[in-house]
C-alpha positions in Angstrom: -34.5 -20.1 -18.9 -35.1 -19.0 -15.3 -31.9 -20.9 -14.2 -30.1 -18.4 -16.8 -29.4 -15.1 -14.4 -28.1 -17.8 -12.0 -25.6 -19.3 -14.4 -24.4 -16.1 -15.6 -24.3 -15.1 -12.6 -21.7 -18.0 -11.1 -19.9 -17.2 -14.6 -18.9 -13.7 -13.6 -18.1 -14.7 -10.4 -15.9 -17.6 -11.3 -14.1 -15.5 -13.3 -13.5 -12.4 -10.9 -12.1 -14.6 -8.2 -10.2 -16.2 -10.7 -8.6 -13.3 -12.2 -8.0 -11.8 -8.6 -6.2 -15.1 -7.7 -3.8 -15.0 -11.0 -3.1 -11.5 -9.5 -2.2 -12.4 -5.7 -0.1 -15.2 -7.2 2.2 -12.5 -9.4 1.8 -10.3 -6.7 3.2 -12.7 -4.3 5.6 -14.0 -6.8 6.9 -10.2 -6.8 7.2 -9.6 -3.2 9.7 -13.2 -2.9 11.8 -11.8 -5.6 13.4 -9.4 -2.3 15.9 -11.3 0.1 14.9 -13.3 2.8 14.7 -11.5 6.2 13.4 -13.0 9.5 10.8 -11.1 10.8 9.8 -13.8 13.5 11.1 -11.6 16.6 8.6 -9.6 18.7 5.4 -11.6 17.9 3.1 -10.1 20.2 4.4 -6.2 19.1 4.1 -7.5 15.6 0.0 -8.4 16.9 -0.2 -5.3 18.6 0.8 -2.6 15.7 -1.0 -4.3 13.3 -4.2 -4.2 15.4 -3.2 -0.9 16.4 -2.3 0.7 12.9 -3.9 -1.1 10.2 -7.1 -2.3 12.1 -7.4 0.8 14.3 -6.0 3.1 12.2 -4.1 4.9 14.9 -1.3 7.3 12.5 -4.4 8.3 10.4 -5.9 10.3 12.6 -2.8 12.4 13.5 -4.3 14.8 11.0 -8.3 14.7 12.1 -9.8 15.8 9.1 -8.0 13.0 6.6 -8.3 10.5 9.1 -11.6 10.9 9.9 -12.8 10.9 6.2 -10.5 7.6 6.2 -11.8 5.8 9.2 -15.8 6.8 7.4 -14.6 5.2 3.6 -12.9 2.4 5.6 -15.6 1.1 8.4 -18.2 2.1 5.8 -16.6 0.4 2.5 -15.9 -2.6 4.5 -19.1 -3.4 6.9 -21.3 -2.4 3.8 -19.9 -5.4 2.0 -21.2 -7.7 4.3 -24.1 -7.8 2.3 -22.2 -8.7 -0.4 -22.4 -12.3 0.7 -26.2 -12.3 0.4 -26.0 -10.5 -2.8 -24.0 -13.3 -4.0 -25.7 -16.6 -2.1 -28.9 -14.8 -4.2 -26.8 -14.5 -7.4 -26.2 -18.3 -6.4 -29.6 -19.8 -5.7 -31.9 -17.1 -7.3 -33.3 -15.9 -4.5 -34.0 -12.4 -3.0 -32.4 -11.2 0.1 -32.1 -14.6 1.6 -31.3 -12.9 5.1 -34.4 -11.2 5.5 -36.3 -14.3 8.1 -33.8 -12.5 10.9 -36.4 -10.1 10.7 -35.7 -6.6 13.4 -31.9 -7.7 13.0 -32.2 -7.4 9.8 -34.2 -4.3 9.0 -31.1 -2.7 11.3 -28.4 -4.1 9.7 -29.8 -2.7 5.9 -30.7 0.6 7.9 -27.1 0.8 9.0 -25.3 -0.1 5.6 -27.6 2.7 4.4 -26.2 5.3 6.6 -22.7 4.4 6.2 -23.1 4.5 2.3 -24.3 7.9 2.8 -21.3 9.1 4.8 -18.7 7.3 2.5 -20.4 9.5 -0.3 -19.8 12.6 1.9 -16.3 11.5 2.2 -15.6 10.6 -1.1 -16.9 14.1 -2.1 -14.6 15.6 0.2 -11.6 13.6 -0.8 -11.9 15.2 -4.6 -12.1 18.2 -3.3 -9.2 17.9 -1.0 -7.6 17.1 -4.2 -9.0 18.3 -7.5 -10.1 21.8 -5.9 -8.2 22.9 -2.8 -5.2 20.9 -4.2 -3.3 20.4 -1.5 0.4 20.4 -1.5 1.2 17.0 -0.9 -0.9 15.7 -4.2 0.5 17.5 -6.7 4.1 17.0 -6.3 5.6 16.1 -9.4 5.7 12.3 -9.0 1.6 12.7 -8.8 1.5 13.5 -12.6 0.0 11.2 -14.7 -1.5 7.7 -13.6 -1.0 8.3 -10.0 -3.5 11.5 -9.7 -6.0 9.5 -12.3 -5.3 6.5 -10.4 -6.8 8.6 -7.2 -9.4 10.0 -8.9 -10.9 6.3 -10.3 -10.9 5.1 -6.9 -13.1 7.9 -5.5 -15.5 7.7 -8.5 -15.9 3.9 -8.3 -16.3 4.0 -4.4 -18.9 6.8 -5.7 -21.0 4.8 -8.1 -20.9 1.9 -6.1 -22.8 3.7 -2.9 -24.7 5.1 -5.5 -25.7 2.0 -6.9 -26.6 0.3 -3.4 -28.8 3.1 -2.6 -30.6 2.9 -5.9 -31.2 -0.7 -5.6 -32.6 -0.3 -2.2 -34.8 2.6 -3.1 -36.4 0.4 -6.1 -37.0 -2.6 -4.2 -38.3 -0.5 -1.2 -40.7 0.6 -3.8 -41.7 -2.4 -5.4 -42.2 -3.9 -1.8 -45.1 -1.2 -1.0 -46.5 -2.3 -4.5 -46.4 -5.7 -3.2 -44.2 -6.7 -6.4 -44.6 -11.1 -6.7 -40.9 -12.2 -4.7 -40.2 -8.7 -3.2 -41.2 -9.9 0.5 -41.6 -6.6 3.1 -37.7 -6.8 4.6 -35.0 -4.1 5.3 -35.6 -0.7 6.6 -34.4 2.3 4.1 -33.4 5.4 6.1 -31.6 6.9 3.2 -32.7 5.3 0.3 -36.6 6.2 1.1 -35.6 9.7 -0.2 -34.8 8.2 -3.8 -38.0 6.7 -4.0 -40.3 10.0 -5.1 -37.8 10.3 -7.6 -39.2 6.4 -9.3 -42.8 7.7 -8.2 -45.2 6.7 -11.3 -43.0 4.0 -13.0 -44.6 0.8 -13.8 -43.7 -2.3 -11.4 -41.8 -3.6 -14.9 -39.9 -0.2 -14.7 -39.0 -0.4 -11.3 -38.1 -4.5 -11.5 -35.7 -3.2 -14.4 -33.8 -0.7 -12.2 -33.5 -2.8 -8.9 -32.5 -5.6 -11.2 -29.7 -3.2 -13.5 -28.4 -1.7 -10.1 -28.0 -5.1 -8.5 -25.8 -6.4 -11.4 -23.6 -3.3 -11.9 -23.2 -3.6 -8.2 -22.0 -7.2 -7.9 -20.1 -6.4 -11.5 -18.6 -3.1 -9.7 -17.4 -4.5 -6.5 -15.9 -8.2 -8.6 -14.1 -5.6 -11.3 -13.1 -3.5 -8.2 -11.2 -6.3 -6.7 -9.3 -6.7 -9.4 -8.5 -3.2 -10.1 -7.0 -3.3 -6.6 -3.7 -4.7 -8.1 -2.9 -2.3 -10.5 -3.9 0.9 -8.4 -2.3 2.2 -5.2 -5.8 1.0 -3.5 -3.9 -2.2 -2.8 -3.0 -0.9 0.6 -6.7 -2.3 1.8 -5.6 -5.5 1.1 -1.7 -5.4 2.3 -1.6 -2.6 5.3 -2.4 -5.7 7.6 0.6 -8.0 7.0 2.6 -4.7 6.1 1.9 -3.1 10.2 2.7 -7.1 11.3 6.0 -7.0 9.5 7.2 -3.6 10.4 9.8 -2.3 11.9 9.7 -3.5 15.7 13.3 -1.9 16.6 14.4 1.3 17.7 13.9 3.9 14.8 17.3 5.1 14.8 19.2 1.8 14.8 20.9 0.7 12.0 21.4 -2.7 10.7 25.4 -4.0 10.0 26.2 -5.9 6.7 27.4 -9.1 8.6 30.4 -9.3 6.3 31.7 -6.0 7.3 30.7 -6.8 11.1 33.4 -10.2 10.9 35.8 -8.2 9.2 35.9 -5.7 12.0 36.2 -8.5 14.3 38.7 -9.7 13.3 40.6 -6.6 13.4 39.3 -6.0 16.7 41.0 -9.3 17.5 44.5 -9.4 19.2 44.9 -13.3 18.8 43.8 -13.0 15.0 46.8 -13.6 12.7 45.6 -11.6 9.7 47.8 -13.1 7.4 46.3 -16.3 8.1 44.0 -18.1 4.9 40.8 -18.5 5.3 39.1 -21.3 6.9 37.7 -24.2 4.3 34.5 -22.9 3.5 34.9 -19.3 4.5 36.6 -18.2 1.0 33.1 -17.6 -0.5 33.1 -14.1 -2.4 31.0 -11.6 -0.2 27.8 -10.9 -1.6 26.9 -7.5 -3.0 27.5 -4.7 -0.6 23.7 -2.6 -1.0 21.2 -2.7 -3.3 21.2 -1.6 -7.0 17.9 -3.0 -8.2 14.8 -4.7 -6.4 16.4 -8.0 -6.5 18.7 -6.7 -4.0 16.3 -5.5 -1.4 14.6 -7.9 0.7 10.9 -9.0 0.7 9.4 -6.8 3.3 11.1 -3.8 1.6 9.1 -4.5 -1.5 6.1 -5.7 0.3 6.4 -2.0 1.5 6.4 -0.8 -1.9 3.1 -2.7 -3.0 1.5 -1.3 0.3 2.2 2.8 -0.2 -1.0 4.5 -0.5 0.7 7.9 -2.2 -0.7 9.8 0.4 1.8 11.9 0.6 2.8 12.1 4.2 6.0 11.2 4.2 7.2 13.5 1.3 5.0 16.3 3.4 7.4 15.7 6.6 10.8 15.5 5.0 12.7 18.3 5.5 14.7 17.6 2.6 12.1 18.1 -0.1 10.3 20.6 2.4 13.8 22.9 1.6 13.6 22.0 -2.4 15.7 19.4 -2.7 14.7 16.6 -5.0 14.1 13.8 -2.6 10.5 12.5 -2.4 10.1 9.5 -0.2 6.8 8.5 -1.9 8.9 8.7 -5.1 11.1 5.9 -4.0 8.4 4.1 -3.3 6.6 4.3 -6.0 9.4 3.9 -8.1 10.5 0.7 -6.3 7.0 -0.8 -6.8 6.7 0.8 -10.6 10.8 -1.4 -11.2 9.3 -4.7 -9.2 6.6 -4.6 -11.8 8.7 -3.5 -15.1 11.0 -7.1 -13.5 7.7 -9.2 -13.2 6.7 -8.2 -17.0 9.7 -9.3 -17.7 9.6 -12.5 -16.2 6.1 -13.3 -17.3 7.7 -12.6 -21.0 10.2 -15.2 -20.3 8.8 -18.2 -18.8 8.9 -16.9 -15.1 12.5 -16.1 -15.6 14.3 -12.8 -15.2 16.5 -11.9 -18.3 18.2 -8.7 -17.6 17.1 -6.1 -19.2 19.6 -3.5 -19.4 17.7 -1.2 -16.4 17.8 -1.3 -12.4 16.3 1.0 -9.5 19.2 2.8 -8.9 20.1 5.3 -11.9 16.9 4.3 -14.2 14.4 5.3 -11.1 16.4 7.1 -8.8 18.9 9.5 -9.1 22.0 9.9 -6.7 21.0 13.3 -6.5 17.6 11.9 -4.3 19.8 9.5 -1.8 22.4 12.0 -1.0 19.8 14.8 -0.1 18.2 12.1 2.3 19.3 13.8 6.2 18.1 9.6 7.7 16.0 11.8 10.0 13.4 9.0 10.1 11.0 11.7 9.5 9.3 9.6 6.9 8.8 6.4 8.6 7.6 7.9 11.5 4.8 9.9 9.2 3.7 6.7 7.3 0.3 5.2 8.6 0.8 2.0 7.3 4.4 1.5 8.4 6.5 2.0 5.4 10.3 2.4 5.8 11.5 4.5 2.7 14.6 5.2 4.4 15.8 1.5 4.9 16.0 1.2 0.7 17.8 4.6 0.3 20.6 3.3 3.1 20.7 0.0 1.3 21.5 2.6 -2.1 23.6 4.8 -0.9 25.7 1.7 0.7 26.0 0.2 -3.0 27.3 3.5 -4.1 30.1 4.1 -1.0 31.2 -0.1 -0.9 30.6 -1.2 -4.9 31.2 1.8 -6.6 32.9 4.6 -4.3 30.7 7.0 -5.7 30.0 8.9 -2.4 29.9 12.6 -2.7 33.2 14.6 -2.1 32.9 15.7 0.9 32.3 12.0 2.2 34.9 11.0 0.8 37.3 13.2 2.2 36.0 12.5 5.7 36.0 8.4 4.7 39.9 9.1 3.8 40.3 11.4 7.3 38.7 8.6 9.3 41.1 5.9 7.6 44.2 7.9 7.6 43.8 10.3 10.6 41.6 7.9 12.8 39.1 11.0 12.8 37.2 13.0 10.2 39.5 15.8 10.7 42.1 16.6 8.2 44.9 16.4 11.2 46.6 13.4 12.2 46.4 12.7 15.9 49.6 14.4 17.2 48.6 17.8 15.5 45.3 17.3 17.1 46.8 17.5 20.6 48.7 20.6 20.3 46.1 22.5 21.9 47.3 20.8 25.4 50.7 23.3 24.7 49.1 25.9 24.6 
């Protein structure tokens, strides 16, 4: 019977980390549904924005308040952890905090994680009020309704309980240990947790064993069922920010990229020695592929690695002076509309045998409206606000090219300057002689 807590315990842990990796496998399996796109340039920039934005968290802290609150959840959420390892090597072998023979190292490691819990509470307080009270702007834009403002909300409470939980099982075993409980050995110092304990003042050593034991459990439990929450929640970003910043955009923000197929054709015409009446070398005759992008399956990986990675935070949406003027472009919305389609596709897929049957939807028209890509200005705003280095605007160009080259659905006023350009050789309604009369004059 005493091997028992040990064996359950290995259960639960067998099957979290099994249950996270079925989840990074669909997750990956998503992400390489996109088009190939090499990313292999600029290595050492690549290094140095990831270390710079993901690890030091560089574009969070262009608003201080957020980004300080963010760096204290972050550092805290992260180094606290650490002791997850001897939580579960004791889960493991039944022992009780197996780390203690370092001794002063130790004791200021536990005192530490204590302090930090404290100040991801704080945060995490502050954080819901940012949102449920204050309610700023950026949270409660319409694509927030729903899921993605309880989606917000769970993450806060769980990061919540599970401080809560660590401090609790500190202050009952800091108790049991001046009791001089049989296996609780005198180890850890408890800065924070020491003002819990006049709160367990008077409880039996039974009691106290029940509570450090409970608040162990539901912490392992929490953090294991946290992990896999991760996938279905926005939260995902701690897990993805790092090859997301690595895999960024490395060139100039405001260059473009050229279909390759256009870029020969205008080649060609460029060329004096071309004869265009010429066929087509053997092999060349292949029909182009699709001009844009209509659905995910059109957009390459990084793109919808981008999507998995958005954190909602609003920033982007908060900069662009489109939706700033009313206009119904959010670029969080096409973010999280591109990740919300990637998933409908994967459902799909896992309904099928790992094949994609079309269903009868795509991004473009189901998820977002023409209305939302023609109101986009390409400012760059919006990439430039991101903190994890998301490009909205590189999936509304790829859109709005499907519309101009696939469908010719460009607004009127485009296509009156497309039909200038090609008949006038400017986007001027006058052809080039009437342009010149002005030297007459």
């Amino acid at each position: 019977m005493e091997y028992v807590p040990n064996i359950l315990f290995l259960i639960a842990l067998i099957v979290g980390i099994g249950f996270f990796a079925r989840n990074v496998k669909k997750l990956s399996r998503n992400i390489k549904l996109g088009k190939d796109v090499d990313v292999n340039d600029n290595k050492s920039q690549r290094w140095r924005n990831m270390v710079r934005i993901a690890l030091g968290q560089t574009k969070m802290v262009v608003r201080p308040v957020a980004g300080l609150m963010h760096i204290i959840v972050y550092v805290g959420f992260i180094i606290i952890n650490i002791e997850v390892l001897e939580i579960i090597l004791d889960g493991i072998l039944g022992t009780h905090r197996l780390f203690s023979p370092l001794g002063g190292l130790y004791d200021f490691l536990i005192g530490s994680f204590e302090v930090l819990a404290l100040l991801v509470i704080v945060a995490v307080v502050v954080f819901w009020i940012r949102r449920n009270i204050i309610r700023l702007k950026r949270f409660i834009k319409p694509e927030m309704n729903g899921w993605p403002k309880k989606d917000g909300n769970m993450i806060l409470y769980i990061e919540f309980v599970l401080m809560l939980l660590f401090l609790t099982m500190n202050a009952a075993d800091f108790q049991l240990q001046q009791l001089g409980a049989e296996h609780y050995t005198q180890a850890g110092a408890f800065p924070i947790s020491q003002f819990i304990v006049p709160l367990l003042d008077g409880l039996s050593i039974s009691s106290l064993m029940v509570i450090e034991r409970t608040a162990w459990w539901l912490h392992i439990l929490g953090i294991l069922a946290f992990l896999n929450y991760l996938y279905y929640s926005k939260h995902l970003h701690i897990l993805l920010a790092f090859p997301n910043t690595y895999y960024g955009r490395v060139k100039p923000q405001g260059e473009f990229n050229n279909l390759e197929s256009v870029t020969n054709e205008v080649k060609l015409m460029m060329d004096p020695s071309a004869d265009p009446f010429a066929a087509p070398a053997e092999g060349d005759a292949a029909v182009p592929e699709k001009f844009g992008a209509s659905d995910v399956m059109d957009l390459n990986w990084v793109q919808l690695l981008n999507a998995y990675t958005c954190t909602e935070c609003g920033r982007c949406t908060s900069e662009c002076p489109a939706n700033q003027t009313g206009k119904k472009l959010s670029p969080r919305k096409i973010m999280m509309d591109t990740r919300d389609r990637l998933e409908e596709v994967g459902k799909v897929m896992d309904t099928n045998k790992g094949e994609f049957v079309p269903d009868g939807k795509q991004l473009l028209g189901d998820y977002i409206s023409h209305e939302e890509l023609w109101a986009c200005t390409t400012c760059n705003a919006c990439v430039q606000a991101c903190p994890v280095s998301i490009d909205p605007l590189s999936i509304i160009v790829e859109m709005r090219r499907y519309l101009v080259m696939e469908q010719s659905a460009a607004p009127m006023e485009l296509n009156t300057m497309m039909s200038n350009i090609e008949n006038n050789g400017a986007p001027w309604p006058y052809n080039q002689m009437d342009r010149l009369n002005w030297v007459n004059e």
